[in-house]
C-alpha positions as CSV (number, residue, x, y, z in Angstrom):
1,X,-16.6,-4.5,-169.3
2,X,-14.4,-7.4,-167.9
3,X,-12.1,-6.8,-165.4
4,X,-9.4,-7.6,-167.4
5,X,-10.6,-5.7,-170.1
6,X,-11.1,-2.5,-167.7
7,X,-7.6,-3.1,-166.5
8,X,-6.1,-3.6,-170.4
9,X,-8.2,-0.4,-170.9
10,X,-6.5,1.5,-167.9
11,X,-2.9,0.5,-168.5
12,X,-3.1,1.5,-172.1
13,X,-4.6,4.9,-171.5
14,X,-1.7,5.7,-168.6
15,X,0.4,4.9,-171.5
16,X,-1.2,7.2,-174.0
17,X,-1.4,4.4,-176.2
18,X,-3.9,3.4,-179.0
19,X,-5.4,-0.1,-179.3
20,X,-3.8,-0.1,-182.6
21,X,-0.3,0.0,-181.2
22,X,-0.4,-2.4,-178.5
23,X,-2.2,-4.6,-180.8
24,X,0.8,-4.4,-183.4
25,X,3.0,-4.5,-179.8
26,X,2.0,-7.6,-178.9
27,X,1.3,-9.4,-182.1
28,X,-2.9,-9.4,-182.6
29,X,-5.5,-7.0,-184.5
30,X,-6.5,-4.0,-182.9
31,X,-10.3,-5.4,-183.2
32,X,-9.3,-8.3,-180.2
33,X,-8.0,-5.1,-178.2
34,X,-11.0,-3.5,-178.7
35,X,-13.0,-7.0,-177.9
36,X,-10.7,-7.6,-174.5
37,X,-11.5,-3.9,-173.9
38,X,-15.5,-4.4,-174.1
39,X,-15.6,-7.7,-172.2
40,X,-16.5,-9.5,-175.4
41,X,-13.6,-11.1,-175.6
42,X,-10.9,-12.9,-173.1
43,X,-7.6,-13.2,-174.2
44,X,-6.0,-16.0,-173.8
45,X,-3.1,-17.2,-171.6
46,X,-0.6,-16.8,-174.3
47,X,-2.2,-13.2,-174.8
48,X,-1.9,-12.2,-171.7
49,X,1.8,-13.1,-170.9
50,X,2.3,-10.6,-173.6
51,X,-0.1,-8.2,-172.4
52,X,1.7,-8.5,-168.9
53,X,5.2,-7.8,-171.2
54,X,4.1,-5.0,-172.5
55,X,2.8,-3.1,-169.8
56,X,5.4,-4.4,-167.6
57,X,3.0,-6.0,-164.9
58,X,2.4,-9.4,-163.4
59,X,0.2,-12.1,-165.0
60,X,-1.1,-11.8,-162.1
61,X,-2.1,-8.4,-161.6
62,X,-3.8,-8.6,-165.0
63,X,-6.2,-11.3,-164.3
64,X,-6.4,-11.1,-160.6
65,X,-10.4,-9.9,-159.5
66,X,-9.2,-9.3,-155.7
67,X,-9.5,-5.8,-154.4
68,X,-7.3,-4.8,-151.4
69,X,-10.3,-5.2,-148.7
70,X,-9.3,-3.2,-145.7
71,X,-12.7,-3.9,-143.6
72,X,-11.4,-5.5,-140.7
73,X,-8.5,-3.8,-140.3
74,X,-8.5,-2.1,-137.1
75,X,-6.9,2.0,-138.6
76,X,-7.5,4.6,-136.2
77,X,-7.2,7.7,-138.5
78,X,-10.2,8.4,-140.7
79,X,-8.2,9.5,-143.5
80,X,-5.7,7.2,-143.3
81,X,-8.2,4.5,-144.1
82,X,-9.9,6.5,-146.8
83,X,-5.9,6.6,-148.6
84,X,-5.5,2.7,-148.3
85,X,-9.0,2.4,-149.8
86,X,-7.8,4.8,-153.4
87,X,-4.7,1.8,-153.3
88,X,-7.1,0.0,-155.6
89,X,-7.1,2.7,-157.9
90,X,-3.9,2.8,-158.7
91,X,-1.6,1.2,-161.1
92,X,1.4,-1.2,-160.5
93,X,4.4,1.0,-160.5
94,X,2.8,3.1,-157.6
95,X,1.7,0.1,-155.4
96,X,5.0,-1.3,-155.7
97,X,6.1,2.4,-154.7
98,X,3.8,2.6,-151.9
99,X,4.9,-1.3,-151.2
100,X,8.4,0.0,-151.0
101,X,7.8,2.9,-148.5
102,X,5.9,0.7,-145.9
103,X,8.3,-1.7,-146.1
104,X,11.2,0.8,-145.3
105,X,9.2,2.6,-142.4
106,X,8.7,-1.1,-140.7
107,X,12.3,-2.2,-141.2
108,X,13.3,1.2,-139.8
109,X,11.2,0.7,-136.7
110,X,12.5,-3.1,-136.4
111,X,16.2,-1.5,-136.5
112,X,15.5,1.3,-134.1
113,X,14.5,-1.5,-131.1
């Protein structure tokens, strides 16, 4: 499987979606779904601006191969750094979430100096 086909496949199952309705939701056959899905096929850039649409994510998260790579940062808490390392687990919404949060904890130390 591709990685944007593993990726196609993980948004659509958080959805509870079938490959037959994001197909008919962004205009192809269900077969190229299930092609993207397998690696067999990549869709193409037209495809995956809709594919982004749908799911409500960047372009860029869909076709992006990086992995948040937290070797050589310098944590002290053990479990802390196994946390950050699930981040590339999870879907869009909750890294923007978890995006959000760290932002608002640094701004509030900034404001408290």
């Amino acid at each position: 499987m591709s990685e944007i086909g593993a990726k196609i496949k993980k948004l659509r199952m958080e959805r509870k979606w079938s490959q037959e309705f994001l197909a008919h939701k962004i205009g192809v056959g269900q077969q190229y779904i299930s092609k993207y899905e397998a690696g067999r096929m990549v869709p193409s850039s037209k495809t995956v601006d809709k594919l982004a649409e749908a799911f409500e994510v960047s372009t860029d998260f869909l076709i992006s191969k990086e992995k948040i790579d937290l070797s050589s940062v310098n944590l002290r808490d053990k479990k802390f750094r196994e946390l950050l390392n699930e981040l590339n687990d999870l879907n869009e919404e909750d890294l923007l979430t978890v995006k959000n949060v760290i932002e608002a904890l640094v701004f509030r130390r900034k404001f408290k100096k």
